[in-house]
C-alpha positions in Angstrom: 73.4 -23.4 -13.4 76.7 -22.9 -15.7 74.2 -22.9 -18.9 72.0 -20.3 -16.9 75.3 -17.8 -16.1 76.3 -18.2 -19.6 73.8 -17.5 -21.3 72.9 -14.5 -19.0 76.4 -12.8 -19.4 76.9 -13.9 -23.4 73.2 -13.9 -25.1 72.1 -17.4 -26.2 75.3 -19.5 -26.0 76.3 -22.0 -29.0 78.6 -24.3 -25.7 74.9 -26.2 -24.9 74.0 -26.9 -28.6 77.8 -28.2 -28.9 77.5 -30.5 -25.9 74.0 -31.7 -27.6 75.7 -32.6 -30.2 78.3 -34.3 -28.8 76.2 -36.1 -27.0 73.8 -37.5 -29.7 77.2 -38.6 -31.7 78.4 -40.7 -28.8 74.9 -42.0 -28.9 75.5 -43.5 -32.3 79.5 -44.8 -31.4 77.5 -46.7 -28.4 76.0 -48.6 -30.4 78.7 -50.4 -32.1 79.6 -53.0 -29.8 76.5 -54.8 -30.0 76.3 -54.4 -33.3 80.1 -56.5 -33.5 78.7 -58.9 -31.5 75.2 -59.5 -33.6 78.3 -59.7 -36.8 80.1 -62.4 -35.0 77.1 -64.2 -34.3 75.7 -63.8 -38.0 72.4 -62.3 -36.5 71.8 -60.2 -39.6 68.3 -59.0 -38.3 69.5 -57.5 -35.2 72.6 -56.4 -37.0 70.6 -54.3 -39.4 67.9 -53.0 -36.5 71.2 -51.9 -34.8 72.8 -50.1 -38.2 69.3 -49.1 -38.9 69.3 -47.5 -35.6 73.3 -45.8 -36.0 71.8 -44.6 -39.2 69.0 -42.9 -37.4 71.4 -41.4 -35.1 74.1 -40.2 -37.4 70.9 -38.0 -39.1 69.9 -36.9 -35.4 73.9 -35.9 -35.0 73.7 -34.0 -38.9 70.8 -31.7 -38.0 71.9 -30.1 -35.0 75.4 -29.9 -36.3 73.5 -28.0 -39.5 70.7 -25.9 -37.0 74.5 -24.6 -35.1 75.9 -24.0 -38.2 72.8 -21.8 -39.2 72.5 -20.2 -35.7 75.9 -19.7 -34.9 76.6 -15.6 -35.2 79.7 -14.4 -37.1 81.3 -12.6 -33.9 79.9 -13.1 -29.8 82.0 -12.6 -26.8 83.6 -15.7 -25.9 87.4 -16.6 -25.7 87.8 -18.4 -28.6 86.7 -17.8 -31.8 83.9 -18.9 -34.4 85.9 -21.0 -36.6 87.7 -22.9 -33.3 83.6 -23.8 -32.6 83.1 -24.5 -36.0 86.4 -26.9 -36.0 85.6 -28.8 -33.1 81.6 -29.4 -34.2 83.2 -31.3 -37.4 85.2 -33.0 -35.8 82.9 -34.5 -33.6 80.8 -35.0 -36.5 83.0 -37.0 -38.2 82.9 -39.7 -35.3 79.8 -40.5 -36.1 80.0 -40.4 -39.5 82.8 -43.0 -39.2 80.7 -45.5 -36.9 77.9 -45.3 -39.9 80.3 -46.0 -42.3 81.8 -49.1 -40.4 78.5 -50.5 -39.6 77.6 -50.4 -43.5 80.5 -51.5 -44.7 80.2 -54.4 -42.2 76.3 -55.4 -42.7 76.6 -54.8 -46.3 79.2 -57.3 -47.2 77.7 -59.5 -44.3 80.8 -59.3 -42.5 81.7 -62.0 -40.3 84.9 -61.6 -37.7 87.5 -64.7 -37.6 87.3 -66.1 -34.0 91.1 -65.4 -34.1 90.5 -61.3 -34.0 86.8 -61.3 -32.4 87.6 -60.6 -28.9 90.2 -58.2 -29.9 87.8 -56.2 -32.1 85.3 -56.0 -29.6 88.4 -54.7 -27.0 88.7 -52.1 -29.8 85.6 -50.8 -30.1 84.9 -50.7 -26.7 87.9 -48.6 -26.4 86.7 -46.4 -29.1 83.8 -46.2 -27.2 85.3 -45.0 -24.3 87.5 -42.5 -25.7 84.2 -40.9 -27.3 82.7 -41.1 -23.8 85.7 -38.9 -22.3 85.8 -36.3 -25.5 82.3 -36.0 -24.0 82.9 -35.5 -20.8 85.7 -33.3 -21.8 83.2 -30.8 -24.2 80.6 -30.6 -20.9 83.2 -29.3 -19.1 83.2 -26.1 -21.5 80.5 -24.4 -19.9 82.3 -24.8 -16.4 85.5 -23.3 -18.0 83.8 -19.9 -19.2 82.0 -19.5 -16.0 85.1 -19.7 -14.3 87.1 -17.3 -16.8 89.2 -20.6 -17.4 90.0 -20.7 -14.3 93.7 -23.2 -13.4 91.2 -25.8 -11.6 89.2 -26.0 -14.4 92.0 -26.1 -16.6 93.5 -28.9 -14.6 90.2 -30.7 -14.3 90.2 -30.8 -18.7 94.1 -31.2 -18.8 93.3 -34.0 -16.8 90.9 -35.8 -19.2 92.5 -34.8 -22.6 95.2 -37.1 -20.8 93.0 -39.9 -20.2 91.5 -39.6 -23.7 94.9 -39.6 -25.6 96.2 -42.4 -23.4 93.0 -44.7 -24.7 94.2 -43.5 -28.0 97.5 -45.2 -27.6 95.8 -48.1 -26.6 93.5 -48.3 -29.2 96.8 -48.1 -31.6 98.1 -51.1 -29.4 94.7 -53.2 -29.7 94.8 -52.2 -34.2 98.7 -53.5 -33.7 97.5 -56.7 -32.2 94.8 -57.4 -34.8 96.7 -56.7 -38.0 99.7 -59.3 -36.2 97.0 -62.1 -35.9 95.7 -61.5 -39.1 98.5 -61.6 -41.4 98.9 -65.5 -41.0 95.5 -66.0 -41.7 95.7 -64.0 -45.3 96.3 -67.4 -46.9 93.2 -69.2 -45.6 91.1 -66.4 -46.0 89.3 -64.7 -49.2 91.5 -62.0 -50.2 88.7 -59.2 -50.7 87.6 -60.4 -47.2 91.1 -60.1 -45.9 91.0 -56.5 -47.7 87.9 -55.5 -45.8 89.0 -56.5 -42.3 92.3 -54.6 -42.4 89.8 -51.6 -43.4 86.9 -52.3 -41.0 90.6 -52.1 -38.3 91.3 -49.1 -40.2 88.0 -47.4 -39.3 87.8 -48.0 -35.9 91.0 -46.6 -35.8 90.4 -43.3 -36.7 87.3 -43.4 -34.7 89.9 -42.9 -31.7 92.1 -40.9 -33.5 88.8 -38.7 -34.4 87.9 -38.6 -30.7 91.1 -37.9 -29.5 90.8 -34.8 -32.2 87.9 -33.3 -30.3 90.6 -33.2 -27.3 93.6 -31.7 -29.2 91.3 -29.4 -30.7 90.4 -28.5 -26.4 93.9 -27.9 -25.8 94.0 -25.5 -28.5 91.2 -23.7 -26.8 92.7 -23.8 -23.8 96.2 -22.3 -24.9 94.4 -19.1 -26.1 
């Protein structure tokens, strides 16, 4: 019904191509915790099927980001403006670039987790996964906001989940504390490049929060105007 109004009051509206978006790219972050469990269990076939299939997604994620890009007008009557749009679409993108990367990086040196960090990894990325799954709850709830002239409920109702997305983030930056703790007294028992290469797969996931947490700071700023 919001989509309907919308697009009724403001032409064709570039809020349901956003949330499409969004939506495709948490697609592809969903993806990763079986994928670090297939690692773990040095399944390389289903591992790759899985990248394979975050690969797929990632390219689903690129095209509609380009086909908004393309569509998106210069000026249209909305409270915010082109380039906050055109802000918040990359920095969705970037999530899934991120999971693409990690999965490659990952299948490509055959990456297999120490059974000191495994459950902690998998407690990351389903973290990461759930702060992408609030961003994207937070973006659907764009088209409510215009239809109610950002309204305070509606205001509240975001406020309230850019909360709940930046505490995961903290949590996520507890979880990457943990890790790197219980890996440093490994480094001498371990391969150093391998070593190396966890610390950055840690790295990655990290910013996958941090990137999703983005997509809610860069709400806020919508919000404030």
């Amino acid at each position: 019904m919001a989509k309907s109004i919308i697009d009724g009051l403001f032409g064709k509206s570039p809020i349901s191509p956003l949330q499409h978006h969004m939506t495709s790219v948490h697609s592809c972050i969903a993806e990763l915790k079986d994928f670090m469990v297939a690692i773990h269990a040095q399944d390389w076939d289903k591992a790759e099927e899985i990248r394979s299939k975050i690969g797929d997604k990632e390219g689903e994620a690129d095209v509609l980001k380009k086909k908004l890009r393309l569509s998106l007008p210069s000026t249209f009557m909305m409270p915010f403006s082109r380039r906050d749009l055109l802000d918040l679409l990359l920095i969705q993108d970037s999530i899934a670039n991120l999971t693409k990367d990690v999965s490659g990086l990952m299948i490509n040196r055959k990456m297999t987790l120490p059974n000191e960090i495994f459950e902690d990894v998998i407690e990351l990325t389903s973290v990461c996964i759930k702060t992408s799954a609030t961003a994207l709850k937070a973006v659907n709830e764009l088209d409510e906001l215009l239809e109610t002239a950002f309204g305070n409920r509606e205001r509240k109702v975001v406020g309230s989940i850019i909360s709940d997305i930046n505490e995961l983030e903290s949590e996520s930056d507890r979880i990457q504390h943990v890790i790197r703790t219980k890996l440093f007294p490994l480094e001498a028992d371990l391969p150093p490049v391998d070593v190396m290469f966890y610390y950055r797969a840690v790295e990655w996931l990290g910013e996958l929060a941090d990137a999703a947490q983005k997509v809610g700071s860069r709400l806020e700023v919508l919000l404030a105007k």
